[in-house]
Residue frames as qw, qx, qy, qz and C-alpha x, y, z in Angstrom:
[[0.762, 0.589, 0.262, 0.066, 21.62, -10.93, -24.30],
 [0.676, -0.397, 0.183, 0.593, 24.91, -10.63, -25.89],
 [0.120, 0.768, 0.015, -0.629, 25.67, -7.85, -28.05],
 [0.868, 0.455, 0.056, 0.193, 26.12, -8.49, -32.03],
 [0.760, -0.307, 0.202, 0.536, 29.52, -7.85, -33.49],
 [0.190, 0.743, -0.125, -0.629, 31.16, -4.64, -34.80],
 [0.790, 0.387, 0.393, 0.269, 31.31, -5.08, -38.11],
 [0.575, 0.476, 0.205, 0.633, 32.97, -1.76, -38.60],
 [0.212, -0.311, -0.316, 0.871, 33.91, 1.50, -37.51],
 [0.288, 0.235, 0.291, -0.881, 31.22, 3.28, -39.42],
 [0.495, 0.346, 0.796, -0.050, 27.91, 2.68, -40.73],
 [0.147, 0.181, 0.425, 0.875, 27.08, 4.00, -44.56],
 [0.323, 0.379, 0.297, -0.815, 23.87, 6.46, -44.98],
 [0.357, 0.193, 0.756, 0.514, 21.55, 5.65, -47.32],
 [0.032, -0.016, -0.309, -0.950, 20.21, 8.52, -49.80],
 [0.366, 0.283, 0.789, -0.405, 16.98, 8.39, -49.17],
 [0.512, 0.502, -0.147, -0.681, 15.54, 9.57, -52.62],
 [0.301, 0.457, -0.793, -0.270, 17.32, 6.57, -54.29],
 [0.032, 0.052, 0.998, -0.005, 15.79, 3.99, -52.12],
 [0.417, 0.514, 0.476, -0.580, 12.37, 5.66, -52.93],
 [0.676, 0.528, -0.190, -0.478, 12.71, 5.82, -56.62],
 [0.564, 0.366, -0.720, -0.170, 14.69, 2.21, -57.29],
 [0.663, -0.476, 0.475, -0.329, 14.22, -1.13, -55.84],
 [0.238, 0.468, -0.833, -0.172, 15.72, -4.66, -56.18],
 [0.866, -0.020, -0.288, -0.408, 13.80, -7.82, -57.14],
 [0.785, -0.360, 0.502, -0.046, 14.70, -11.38, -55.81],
 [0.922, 0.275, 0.149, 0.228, 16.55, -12.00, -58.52],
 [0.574, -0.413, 0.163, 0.688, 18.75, -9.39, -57.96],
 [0.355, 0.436, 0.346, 0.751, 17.48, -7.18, -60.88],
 [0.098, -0.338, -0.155, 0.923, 17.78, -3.23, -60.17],
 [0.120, 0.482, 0.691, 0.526, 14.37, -1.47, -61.18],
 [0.040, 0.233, 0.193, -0.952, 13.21, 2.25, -60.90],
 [0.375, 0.704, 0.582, -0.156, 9.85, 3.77, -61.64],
 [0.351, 0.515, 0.258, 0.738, 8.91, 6.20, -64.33],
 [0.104, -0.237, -0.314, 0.914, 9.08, 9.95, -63.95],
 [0.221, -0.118, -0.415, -0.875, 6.20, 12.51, -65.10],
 [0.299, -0.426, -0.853, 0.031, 3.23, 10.60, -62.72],
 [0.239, -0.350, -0.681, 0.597, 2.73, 13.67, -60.52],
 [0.239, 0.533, 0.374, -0.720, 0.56, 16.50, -62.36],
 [0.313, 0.299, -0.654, -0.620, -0.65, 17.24, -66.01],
 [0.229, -0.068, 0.960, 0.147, -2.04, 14.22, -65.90],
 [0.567, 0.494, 0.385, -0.534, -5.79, 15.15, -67.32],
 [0.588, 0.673, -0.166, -0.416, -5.03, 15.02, -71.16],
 [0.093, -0.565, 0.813, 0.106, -3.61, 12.03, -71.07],
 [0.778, -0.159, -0.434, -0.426, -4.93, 8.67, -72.15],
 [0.749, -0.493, 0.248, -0.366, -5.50, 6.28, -70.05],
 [0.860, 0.366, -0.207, 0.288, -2.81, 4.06, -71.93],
 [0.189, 0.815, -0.294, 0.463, -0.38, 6.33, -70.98],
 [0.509, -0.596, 0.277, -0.556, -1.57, 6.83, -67.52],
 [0.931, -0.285, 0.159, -0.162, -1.32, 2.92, -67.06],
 [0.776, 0.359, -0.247, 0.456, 2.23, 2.82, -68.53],
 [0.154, 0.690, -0.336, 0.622, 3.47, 5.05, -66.27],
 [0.418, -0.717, 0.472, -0.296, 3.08, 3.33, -63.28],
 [0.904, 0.336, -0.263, 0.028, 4.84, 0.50, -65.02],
 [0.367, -0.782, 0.430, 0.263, 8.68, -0.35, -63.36],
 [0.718, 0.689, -0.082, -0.056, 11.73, -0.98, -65.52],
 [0.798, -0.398, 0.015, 0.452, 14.64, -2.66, -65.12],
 [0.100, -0.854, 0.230, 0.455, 18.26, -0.31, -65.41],
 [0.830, 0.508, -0.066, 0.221, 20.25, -1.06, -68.43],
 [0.376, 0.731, -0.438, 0.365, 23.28, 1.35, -67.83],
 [0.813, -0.063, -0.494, 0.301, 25.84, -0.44, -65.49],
 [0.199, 0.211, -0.291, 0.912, 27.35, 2.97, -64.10],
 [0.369, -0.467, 0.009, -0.803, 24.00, 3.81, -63.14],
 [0.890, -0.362, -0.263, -0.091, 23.30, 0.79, -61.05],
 [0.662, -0.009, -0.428, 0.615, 26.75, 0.92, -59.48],
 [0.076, -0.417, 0.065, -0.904, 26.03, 4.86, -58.69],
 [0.565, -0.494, -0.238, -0.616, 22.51, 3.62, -57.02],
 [0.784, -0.171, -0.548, 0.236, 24.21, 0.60, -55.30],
 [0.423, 0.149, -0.377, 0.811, 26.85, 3.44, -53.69],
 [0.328, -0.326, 0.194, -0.865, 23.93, 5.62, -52.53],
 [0.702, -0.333, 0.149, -0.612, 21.76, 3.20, -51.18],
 [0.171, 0.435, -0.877, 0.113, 24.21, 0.39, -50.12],
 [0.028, -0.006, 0.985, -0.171, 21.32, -1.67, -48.33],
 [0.525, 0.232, -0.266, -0.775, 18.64, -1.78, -50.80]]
């Protein structure tokens, strides 16, 4: 079997927080969960509670370029 082709001299790392908190639809929209899910959570309503594990797309462009650079094959 024949080996693939370099495609480069190195390969990029990818952050590994970033590709756990944001992911990218099939349309190509960037979308992150919410924060605040992991304690506290008793006196909350249950509204709340079900907004929060809601995702949301990014608005700010810098930030989506920032996420793109850390996790380059998302």
């Amino acid at each position: 079997m024949p080996r693939k082709a370099s495609t480069g001299k190195f390969k990029m790392k990818t952050h590994k927080a970033t590709s756990k908190r944001f992911r990218l639809t099939g349309s190509g929209m960037l979308v992150r969960t919410k924060g605040g899910k992991s304690h506290l959570r008793r006196r909350t309503s249950k509204r709340t509670k079900r907004l929060l594990s809601e995702m949301i797309e990014v608005k700010g462009t810098k930030i989506a370029q920032r996420v793109r650079r850390l996790a380059p094959y998302l």
